[in-house]
C-alpha positions as a Python dict, from the first residue, in 0.01 Angstrom:
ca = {
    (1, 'X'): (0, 0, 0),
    (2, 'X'): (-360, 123, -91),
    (3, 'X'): (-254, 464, -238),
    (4, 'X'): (-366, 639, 25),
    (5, 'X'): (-208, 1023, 53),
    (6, 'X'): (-115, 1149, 397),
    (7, 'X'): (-375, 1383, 413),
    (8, 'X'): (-581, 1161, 279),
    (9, 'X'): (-595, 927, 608),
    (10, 'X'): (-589, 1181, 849),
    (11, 'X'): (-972, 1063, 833),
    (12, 'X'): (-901, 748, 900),
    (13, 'X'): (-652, 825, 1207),
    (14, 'X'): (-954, 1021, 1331),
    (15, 'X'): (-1221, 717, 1335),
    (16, 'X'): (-984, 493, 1510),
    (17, 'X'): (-882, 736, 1785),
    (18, 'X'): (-1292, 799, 1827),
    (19, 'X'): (-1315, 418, 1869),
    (20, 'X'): (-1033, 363, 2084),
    (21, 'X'): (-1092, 598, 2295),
    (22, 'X'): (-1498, 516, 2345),
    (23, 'X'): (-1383, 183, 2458),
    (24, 'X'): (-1111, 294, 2689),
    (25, 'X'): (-1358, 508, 2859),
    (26, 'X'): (-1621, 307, 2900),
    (27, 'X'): (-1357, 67, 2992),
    (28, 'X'): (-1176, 254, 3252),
    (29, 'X'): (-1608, 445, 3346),
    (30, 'X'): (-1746, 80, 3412),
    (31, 'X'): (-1479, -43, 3681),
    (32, 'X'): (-1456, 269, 3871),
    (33, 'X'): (-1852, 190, 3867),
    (34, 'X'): (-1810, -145, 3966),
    (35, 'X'): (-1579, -47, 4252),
    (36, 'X'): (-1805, 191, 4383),
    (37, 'X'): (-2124, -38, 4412),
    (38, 'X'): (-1925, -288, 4551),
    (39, 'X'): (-1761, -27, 4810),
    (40, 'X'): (-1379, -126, 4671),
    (41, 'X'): (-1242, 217, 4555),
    (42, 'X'): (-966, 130, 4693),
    (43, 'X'): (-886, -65, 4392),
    (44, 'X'): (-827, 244, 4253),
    (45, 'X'): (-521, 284, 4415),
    (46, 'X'): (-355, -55, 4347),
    (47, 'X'): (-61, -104, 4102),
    (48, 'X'): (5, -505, 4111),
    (49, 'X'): (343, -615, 4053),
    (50, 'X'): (246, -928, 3887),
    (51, 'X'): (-145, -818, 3738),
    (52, 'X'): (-311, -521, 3548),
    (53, 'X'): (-182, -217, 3712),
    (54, 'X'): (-529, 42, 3767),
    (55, 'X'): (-322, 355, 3858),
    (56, 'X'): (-150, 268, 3540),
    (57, 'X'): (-433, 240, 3324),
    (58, 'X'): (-617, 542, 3534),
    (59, 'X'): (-321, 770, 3437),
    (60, 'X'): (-323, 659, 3060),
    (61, 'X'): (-682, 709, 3076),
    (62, 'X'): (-630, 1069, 3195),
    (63, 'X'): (-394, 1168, 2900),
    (64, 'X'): (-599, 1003, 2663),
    (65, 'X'): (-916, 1212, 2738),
    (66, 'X'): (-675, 1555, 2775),
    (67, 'X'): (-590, 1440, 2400),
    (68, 'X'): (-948, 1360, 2310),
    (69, 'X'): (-1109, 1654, 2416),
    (70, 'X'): (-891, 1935, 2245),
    (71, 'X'): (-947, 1723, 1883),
    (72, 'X'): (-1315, 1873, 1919),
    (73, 'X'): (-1329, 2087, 1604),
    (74, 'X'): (-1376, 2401, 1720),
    (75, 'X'): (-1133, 2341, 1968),
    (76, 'X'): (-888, 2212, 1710),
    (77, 'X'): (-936, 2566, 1451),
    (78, 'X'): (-899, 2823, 1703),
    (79, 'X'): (-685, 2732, 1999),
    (80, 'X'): (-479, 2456, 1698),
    (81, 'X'): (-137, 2549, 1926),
    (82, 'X'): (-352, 2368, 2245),
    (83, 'X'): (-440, 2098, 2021),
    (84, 'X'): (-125, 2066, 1862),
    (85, 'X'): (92, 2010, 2207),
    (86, 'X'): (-158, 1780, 2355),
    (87, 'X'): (-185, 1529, 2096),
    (88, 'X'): (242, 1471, 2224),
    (89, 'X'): (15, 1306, 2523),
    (90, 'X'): (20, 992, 2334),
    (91, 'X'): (360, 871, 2445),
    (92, 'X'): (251, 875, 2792),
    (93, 'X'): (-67, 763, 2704),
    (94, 'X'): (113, 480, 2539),
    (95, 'X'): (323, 374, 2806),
    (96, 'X'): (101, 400, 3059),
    (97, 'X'): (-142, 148, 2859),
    (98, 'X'): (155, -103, 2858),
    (99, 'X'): (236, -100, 3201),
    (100, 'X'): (-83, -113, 3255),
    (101, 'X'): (-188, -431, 3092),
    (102, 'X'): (169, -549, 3082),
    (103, 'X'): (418, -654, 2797),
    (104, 'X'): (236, -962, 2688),
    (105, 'X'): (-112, -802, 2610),
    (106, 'X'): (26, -465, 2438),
    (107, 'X'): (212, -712, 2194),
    (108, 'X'): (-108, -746, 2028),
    (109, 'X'): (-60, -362, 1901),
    (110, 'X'): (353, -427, 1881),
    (111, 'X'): (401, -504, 1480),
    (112, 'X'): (222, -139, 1352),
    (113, 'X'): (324, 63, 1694),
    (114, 'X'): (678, -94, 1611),
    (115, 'X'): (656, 42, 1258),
    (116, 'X'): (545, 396, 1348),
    (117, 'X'): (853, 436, 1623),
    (118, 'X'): (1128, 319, 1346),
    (119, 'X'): (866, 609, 1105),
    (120, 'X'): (867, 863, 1354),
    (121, 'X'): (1284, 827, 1462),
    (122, 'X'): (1362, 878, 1082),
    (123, 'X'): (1149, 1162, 1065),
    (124, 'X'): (1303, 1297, 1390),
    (125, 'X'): (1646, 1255, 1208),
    (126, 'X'): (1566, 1406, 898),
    (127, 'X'): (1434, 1721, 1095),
    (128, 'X'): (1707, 1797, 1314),
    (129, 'X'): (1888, 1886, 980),
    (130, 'X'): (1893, 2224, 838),
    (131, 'X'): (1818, 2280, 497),
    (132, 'X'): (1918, 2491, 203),
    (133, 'X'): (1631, 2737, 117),
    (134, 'X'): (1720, 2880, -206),
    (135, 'X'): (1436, 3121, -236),
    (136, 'X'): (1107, 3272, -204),
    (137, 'X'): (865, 3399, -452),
    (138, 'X'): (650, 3679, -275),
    (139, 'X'): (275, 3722, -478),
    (140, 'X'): (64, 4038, -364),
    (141, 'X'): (-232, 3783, -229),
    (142, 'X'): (-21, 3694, 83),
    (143, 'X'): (119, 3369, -73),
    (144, 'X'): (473, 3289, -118),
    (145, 'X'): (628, 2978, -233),
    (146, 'X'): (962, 2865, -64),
    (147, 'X'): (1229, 2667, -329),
    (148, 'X'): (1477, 2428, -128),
    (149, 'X'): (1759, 2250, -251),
    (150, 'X'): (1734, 1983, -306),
    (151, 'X'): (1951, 1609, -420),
    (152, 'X'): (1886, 1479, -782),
    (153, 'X'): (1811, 1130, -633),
    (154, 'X'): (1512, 1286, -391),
    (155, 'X'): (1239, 1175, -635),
    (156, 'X'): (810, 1200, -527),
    (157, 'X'): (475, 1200, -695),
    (158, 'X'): (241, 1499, -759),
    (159, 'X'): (13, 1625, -471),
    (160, 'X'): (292, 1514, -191),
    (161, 'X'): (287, 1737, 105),
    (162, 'X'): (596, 1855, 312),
    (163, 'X'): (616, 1973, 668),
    (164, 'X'): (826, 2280, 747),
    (165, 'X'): (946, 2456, 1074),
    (166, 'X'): (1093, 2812, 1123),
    (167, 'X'): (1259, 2782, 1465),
    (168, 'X'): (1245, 3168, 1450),
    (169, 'X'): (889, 3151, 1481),
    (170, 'X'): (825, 2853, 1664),
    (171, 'X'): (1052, 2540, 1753),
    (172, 'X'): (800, 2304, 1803),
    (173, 'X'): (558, 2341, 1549),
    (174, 'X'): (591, 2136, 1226),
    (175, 'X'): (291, 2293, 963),
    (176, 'X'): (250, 2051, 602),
    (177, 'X'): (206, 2233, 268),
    (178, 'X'): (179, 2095, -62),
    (179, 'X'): (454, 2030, -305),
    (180, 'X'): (392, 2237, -609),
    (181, 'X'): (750, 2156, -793),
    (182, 'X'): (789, 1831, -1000),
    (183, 'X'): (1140, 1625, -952),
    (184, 'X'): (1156, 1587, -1345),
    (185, 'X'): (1156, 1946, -1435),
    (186, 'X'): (1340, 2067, -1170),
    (187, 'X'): (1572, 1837, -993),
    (188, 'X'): (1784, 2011, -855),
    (189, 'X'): (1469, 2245, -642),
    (190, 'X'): (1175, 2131, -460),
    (191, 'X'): (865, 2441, -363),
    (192, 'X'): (632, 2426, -149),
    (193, 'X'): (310, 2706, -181),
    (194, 'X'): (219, 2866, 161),
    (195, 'X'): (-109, 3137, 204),
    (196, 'X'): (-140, 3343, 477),
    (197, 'X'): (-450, 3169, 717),
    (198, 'X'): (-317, 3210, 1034),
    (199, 'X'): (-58, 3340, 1346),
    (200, 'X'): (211, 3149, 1201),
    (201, 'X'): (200, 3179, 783),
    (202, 'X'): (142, 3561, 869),
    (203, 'X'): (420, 3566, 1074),
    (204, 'X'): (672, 3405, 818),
    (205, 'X'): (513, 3595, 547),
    (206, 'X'): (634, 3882, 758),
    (207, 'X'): (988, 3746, 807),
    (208, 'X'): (1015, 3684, 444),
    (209, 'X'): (880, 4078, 317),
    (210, 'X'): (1014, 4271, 607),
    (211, 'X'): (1363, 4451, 494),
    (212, 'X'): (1468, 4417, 838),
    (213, 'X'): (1478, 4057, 866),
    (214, 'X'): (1660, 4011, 512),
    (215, 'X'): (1997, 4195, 647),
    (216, 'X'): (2141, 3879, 587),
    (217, 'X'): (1914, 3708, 360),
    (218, 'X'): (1936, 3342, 547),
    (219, 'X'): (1617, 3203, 694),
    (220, 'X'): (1728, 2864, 918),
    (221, 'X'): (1425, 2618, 813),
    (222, 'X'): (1382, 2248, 894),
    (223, 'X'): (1142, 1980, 647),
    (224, 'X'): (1038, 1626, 699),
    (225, 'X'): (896, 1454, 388),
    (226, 'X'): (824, 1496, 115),
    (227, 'X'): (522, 1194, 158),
    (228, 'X'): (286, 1125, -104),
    (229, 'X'): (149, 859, -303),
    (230, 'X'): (373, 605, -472),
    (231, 'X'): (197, 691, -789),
    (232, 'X'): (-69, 862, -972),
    (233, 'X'): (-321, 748, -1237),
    (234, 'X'): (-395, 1074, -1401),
    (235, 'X'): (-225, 1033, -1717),
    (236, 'X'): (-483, 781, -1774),
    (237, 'X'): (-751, 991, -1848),
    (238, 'X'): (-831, 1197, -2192),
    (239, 'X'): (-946, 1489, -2037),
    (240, 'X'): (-835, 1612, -1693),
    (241, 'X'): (-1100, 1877, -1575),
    (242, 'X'): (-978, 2055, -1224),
    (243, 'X'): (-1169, 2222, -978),
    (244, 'X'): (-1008, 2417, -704),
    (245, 'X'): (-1118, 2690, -477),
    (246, 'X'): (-868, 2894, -317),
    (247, 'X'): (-529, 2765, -192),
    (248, 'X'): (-662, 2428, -299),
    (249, 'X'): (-501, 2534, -638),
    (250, 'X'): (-207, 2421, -495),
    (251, 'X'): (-169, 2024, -582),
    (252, 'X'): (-281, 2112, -937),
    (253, 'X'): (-4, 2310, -991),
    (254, 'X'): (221, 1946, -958),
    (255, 'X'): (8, 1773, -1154),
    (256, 'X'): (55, 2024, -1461),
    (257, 'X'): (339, 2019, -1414),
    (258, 'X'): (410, 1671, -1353),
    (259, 'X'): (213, 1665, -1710),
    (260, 'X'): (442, 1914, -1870),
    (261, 'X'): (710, 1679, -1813),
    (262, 'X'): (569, 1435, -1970),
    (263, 'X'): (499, 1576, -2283),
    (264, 'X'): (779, 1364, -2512),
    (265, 'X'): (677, 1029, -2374),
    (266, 'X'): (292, 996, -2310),
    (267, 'X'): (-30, 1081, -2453),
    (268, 'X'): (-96, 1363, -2274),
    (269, 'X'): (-459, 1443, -2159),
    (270, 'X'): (-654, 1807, -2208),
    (271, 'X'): (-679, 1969, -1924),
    (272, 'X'): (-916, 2230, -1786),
    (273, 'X'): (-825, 2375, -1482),
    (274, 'X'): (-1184, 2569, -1282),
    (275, 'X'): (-1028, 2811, -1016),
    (276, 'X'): (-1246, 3039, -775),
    (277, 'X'): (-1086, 3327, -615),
    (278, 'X'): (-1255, 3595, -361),
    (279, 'X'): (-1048, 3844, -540),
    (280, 'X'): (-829, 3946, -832),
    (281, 'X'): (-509, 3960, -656),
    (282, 'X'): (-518, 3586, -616),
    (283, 'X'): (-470, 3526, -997),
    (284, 'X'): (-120, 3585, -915),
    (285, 'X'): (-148, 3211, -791),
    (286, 'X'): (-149, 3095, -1193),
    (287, 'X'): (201, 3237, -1254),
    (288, 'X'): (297, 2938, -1012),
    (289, 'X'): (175, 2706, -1286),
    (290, 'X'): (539, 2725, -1442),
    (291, 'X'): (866, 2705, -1256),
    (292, 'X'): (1165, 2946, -1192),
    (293, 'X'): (1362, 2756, -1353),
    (294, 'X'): (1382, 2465, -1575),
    (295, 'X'): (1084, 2604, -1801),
    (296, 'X'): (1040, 2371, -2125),
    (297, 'X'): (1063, 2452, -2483),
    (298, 'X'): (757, 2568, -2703),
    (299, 'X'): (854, 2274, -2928),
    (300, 'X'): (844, 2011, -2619),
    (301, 'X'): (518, 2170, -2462),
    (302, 'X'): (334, 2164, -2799),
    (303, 'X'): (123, 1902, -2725),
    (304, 'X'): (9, 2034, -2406),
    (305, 'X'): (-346, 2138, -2401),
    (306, 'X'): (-451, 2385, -2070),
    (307, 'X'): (-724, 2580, -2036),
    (308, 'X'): (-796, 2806, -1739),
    (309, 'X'): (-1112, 2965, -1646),
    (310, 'X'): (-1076, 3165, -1377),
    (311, 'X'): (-1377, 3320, -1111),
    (312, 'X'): (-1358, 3602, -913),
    (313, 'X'): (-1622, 3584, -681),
    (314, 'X'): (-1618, 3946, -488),
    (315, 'X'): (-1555, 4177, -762),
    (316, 'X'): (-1784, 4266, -1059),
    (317, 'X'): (-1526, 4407, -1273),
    (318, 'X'): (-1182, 4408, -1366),
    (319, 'X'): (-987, 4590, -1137),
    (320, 'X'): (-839, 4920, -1278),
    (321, 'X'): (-544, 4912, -1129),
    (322, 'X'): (-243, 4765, -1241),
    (323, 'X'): (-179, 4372, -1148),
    (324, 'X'): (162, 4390, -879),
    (325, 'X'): (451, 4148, -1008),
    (326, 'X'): (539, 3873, -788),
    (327, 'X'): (863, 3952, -613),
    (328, 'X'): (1155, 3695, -571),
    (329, 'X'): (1377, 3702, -259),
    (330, 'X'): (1686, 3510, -257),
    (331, 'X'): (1883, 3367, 44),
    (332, 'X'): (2249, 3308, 132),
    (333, 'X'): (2309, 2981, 229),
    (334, 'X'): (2480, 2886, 573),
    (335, 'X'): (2775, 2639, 643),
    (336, 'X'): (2540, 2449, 833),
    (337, 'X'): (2254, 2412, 544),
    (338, 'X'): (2232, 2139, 332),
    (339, 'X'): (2024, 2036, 71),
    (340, 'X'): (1713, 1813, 76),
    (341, 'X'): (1798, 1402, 42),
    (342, 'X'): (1625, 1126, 69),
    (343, 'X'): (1674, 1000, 470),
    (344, 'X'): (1754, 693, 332),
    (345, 'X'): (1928, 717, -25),
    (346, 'X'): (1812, 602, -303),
    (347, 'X'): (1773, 256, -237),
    (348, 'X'): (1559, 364, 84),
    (349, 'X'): (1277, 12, 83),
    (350, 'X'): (1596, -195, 101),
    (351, 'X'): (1738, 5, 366),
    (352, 'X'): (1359, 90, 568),
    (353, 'X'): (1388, -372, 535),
    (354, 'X'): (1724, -381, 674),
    (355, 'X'): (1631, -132, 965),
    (356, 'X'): (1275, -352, 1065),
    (357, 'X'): (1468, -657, 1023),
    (358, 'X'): (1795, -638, 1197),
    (359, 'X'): (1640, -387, 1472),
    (360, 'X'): (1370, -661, 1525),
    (361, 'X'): (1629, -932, 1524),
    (362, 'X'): (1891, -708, 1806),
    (363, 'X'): (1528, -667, 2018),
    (364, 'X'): (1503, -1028, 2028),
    (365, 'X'): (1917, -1126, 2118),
    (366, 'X'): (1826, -823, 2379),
    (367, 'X'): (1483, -1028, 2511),
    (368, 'X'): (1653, -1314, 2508),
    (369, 'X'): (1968, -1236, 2728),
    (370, 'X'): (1746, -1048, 3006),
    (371, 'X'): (1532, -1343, 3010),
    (372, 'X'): (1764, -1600, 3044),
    (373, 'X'): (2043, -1366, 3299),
    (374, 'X'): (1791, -1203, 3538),
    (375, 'X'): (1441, -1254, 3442),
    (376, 'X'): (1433, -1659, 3470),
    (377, 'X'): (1706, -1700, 3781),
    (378, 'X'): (1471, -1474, 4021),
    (379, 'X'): (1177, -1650, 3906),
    (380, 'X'): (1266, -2004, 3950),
    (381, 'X'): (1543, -1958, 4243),
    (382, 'X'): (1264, -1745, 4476),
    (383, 'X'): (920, -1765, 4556),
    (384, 'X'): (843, -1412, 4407),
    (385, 'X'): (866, -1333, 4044),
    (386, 'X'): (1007, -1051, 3842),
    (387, 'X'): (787, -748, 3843),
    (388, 'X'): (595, -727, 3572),
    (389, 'X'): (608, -335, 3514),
    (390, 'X'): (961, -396, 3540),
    (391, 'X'): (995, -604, 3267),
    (392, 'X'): (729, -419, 3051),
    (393, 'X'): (965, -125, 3081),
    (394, 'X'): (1294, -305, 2968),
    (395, 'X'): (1118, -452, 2667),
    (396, 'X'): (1009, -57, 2575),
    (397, 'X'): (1359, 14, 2644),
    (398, 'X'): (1561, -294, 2428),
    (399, 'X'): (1277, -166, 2104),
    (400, 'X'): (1367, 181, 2166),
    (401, 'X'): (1737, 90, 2189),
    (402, 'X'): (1745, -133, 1883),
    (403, 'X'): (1563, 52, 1657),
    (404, 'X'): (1783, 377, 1744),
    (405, 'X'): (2118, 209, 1695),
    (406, 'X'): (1998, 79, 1370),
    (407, 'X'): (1809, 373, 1259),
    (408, 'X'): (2060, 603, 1343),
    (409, 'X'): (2337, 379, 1138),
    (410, 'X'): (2190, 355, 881),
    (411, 'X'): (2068, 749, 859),
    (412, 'X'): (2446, 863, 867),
    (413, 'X'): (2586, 647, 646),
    (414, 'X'): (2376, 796, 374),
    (415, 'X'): (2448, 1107, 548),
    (416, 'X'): (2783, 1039, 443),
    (417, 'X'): (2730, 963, 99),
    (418, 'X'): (2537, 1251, 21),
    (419, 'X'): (2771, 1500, 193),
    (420, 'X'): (2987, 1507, -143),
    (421, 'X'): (2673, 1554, -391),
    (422, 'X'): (2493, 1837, -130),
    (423, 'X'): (2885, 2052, -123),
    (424, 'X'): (2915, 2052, -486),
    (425, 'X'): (2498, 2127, -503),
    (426, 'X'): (2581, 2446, -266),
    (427, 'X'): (2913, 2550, -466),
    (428, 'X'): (2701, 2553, -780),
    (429, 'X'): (2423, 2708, -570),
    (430, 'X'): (2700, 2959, -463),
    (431, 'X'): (2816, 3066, -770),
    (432, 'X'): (2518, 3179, -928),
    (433, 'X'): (2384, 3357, -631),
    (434, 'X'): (2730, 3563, -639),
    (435, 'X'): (2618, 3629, -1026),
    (436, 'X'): (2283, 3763, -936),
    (437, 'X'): (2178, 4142, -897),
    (438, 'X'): (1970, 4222, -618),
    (439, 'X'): (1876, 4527, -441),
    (440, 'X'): (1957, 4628, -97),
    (441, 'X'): (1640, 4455, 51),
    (442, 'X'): (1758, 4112, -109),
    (443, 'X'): (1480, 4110, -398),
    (444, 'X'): (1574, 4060, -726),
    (445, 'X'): (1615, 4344, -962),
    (446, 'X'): (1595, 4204, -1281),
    (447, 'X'): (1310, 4041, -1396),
    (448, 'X'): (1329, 3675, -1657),
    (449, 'X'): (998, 3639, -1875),
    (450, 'X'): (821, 3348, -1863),
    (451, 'X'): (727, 3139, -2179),
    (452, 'X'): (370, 3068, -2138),
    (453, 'X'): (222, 2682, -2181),
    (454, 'X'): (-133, 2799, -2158),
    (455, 'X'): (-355, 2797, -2455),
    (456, 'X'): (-624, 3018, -2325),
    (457, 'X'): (-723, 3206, -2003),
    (458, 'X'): (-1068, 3350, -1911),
    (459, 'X'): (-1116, 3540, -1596),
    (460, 'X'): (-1478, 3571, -1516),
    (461, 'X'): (-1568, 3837, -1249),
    (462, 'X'): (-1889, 3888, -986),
    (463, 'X'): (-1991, 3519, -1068),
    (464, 'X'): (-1949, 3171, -905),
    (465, 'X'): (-1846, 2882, -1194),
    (466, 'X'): (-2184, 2661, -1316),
    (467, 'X'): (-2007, 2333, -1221),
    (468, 'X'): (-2283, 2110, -1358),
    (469, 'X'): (-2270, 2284, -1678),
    (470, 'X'): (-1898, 2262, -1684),
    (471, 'X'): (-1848, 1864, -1644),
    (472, 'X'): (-2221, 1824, -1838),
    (473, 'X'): (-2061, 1988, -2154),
    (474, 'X'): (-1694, 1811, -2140),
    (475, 'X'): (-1626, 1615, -2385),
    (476, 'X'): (-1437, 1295, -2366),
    (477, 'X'): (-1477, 904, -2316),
    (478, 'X'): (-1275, 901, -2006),
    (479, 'X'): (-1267, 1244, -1787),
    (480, 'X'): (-1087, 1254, -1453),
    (481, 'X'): (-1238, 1508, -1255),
    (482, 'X'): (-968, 1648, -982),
    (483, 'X'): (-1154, 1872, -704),
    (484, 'X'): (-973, 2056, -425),
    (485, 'X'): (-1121, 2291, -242),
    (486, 'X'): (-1442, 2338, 98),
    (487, 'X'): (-1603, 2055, 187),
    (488, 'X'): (-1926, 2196, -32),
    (489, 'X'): (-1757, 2223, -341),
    (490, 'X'): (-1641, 1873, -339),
    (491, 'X'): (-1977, 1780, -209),
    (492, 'X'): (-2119, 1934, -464),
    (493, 'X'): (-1892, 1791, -769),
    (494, 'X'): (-1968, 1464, -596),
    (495, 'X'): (-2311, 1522, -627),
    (496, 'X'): (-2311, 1575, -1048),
    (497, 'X'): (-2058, 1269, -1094),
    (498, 'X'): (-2272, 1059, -906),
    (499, 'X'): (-2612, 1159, -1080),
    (500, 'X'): (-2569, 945, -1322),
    (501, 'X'): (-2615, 1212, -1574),
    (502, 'X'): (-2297, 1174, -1722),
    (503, 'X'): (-2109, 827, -1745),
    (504, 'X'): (-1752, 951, -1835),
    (505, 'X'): (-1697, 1124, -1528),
    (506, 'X'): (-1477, 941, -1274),
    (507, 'X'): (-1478, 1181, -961),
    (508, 'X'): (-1152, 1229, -690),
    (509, 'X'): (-1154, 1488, -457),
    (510, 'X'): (-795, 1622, -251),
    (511, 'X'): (-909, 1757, 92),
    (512, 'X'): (-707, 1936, 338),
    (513, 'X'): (-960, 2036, 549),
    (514, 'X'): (-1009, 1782, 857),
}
């Protein structure tokens, strides 16, 4: 609703968990305080049928610090398995806090928890599928970019971000990368870029380049997503200028070439695309700019204006060996693969309203019967009423149930409808793979040249880019300036659109880091 991107309120998930649990603690600290000055510890050991439950609440309270502490930054970078299984403390956490304050009180946090269990079920659905991966494109700086299959109605913005799990390397651990393909230009294929920065990219990098593991050439790989914004406001601008550092190159490359796909039916802005790179080897990252397949014309990318200038911060020269070609490796797909669709078709708002509504409305026929059948006879026909833990765990259990049955309905019937469009995308799939020529390793042999959409390149060696002098000298009424990339270059670009120096500048920065 506010155009938020996922990543972009992971900041905003971290301030209220800060604030929620500061409360709780001090919370939960000041009674066991109170208890002790007033020599009634034992209070800590009561669990009231009919009142707040404190073991409850203590035990919630536990699993919320557990969480709590292991989000500590440092924590979070180098131990990020610890902090990853952890934060699956909040369903205890959860329904500990309800039985401790009882169903009537937690309804005050019932309409957006309600929301995120119907969010997190589809997601759960949509990952227990396997998908179709079609391909990998290997580059010599450690980076490969994986291309799924994917339906033609699976549509998403530029910048999106996917999550992706290799049960081979790790069942559990679901790791988001940026969507660098554009649904226009290639509809039938969605990529996602992924660099080597820790235990688990370097491990699939491995799986992916090690002859060994390719005997076969099938990789079993699960997604959720893609998520992103409902739309962009780019094209707006006359003069795009990007700034990336790194792998935060990554969400340009779906804005170019959301752009290039674009070129027949908008005025197109210039864009200028600022890349820093430790090395050489990383320029390999700009033959991502353009697609396997579904590369456009000359005639309809005419219009397109891209400039790159692009830093290489650790070398002073240019390198005197010869640049390695990227490397494609193709997979065979499995009977059990299919390709990427939207969980809930195409019409999926009409369907995520039909899910809230009638699972809301089954919750309430659910409420309604218990009340009347057991809840209301024991309270009025003997002197002691229904417990309330009791009842807070039915009501967990009639949301759960309702919002599975309807979930789940409504998930396989568009299963169903897509299982005719995902055999003949696998046939097709199929039949060209049979065509291909690879080598015994499962690489391609022959190589297909590109047709180039970039005006000019400039690779600048030993030297860091003069940002200020950069976005200073653009010219242009309206300039959107796009920077990914550490928290000090963004700070820094910040810095020179907010000087004041220059009024045309209108500032947005993609972060990843958090």
């Amino acid at each position: 609703m506010l155009g938020l991107t996922s990543e972009g309120s992971i900041k905003y998930h971290m301030w209220l968990g800060h604030i929620a649990m500061t409360l709780f603690t001090i919370h939960g600290s000041l009674y066991i305080v109170y208890w002790t000055l007033t020599h009634r510890l034992s209070e800590m050991l009561k669990w009231d049928q009919h009142y707040i439950a404190n073991v409850a609440g203590e035990i919630g309270l536990l699993c919320g610090l557990a969480l709590w502490m292991t989000t500590y930054p440092t924590i979070r970078r180098k131990m990020f398995d610890l902090f990853f299984y952890t934060h699956y403390l909040y369903i205890p956490f959860m329904v500990f806090f309800i039985l401790h304050t009882g169903i009537g009180f937690a309804c005050i946090m019932l309409p957006g928890f309600y929301l995120f269990i119907i969010d997190r079920y589809l997601r759960f659905l949509q990952s227990r599928q396997k998908v179709r991966l079609v391909s990998a494109r290997v580059l010599p700086c450690e980076t490969v970019e994986l291309n799924f299959s994917k339906s033609r109605a699976l549509n998403y913005s530029p910048t999106s971000i996917m999550f992706i799990n290799v049960p081979s390397i790790s069942k559990l651990q679901w790791h988001p990368f940026t969507v660098t393909s554009n649904s226009n230009l290639e509809p039938e294929r969605i990529s996602v870029v992924i660099k080597c920065v820790g235990n688990w990219t370097k491990n699939l990098y491995d799986l992916i380049t090690s002859p060994s593991s390719l005997t076969n050439r099938h990789l079993e790989v699960s997604v959720e997503g893609p998520y992103g914004p409902a739309a962009t406001n780019f094209l707006r601008h006359d003069m795009l200028v990007m700034i990336s550092g790194g792998s935060g190159i990554t969400p340009f490359i779906s804005i170019i070439r959301e752009i290039i796909s674009t070129t027949q039916s908008h005025n197109i802005p210039k864009i200028k695309l600022i890349t820093a790179f430790k090395n050489s080897s990383h320029l390999s990252t700009l033959d991502l700019i353009l697609p396997i397949s579904g590369i456009p014309s000359s005639e309809s990318c005419s219009d397109l204006d891209l400039q790159i200038e692009a830093y290489i911060t650790r070398e002073k020269g240019q390198p005197k060996d010869k640049p390695q070609i990227p490397q494609t490796v193709f997979f065979r797909p499995d009977t059990s693969d299919a390709p990427i669709y939207p969980t809930l078709g195409t019409n999926s708002w009409l369907w995520l309203c039909a899910i809230i509504s009638s699972s809301f409305l089954i919750f309430l026929v659910l409420l309604g019967v218990f009340t009347q059948y057991v809840i209301y006879p024991i309270d009025q026909n003997t002197n002691k009423l229904y417990s309330h833990p009791k009842k807070a765990l039915m009501n967990m259990l009639f949301i759960c149930s309702s919002i599975v049955l309807t979930a789940t309905g409504a998930f396989l019937w568009n299963k169903k409808r897509n299982s005719s469009e995902a055999k003949q995308i696998l046939d097709t799939e199929e039949s060209v793979t049979n065509r291909s020529s690879f080598g015994d390793d499962g690489r391609e042999l022959e190589s297909h040249p590109q047709q180039s959409v970039i005006k000019s390149i400039n690779v600048h060696y030993g030297q860091r880019p003069d940002l200020q002098r950069i976005l200073l000298e653009s010219k242009g009424s309206n300039i959107g300036v796009l920077v990914s990339g550490p928290k000090e270059m963004r700070h820094d670009v910040a810095d020179i659109c907010s000087s004041g120096l220059a009024e045309n500048l209108h500032f947005e920065s993609i972060s990843f880091s958090w």
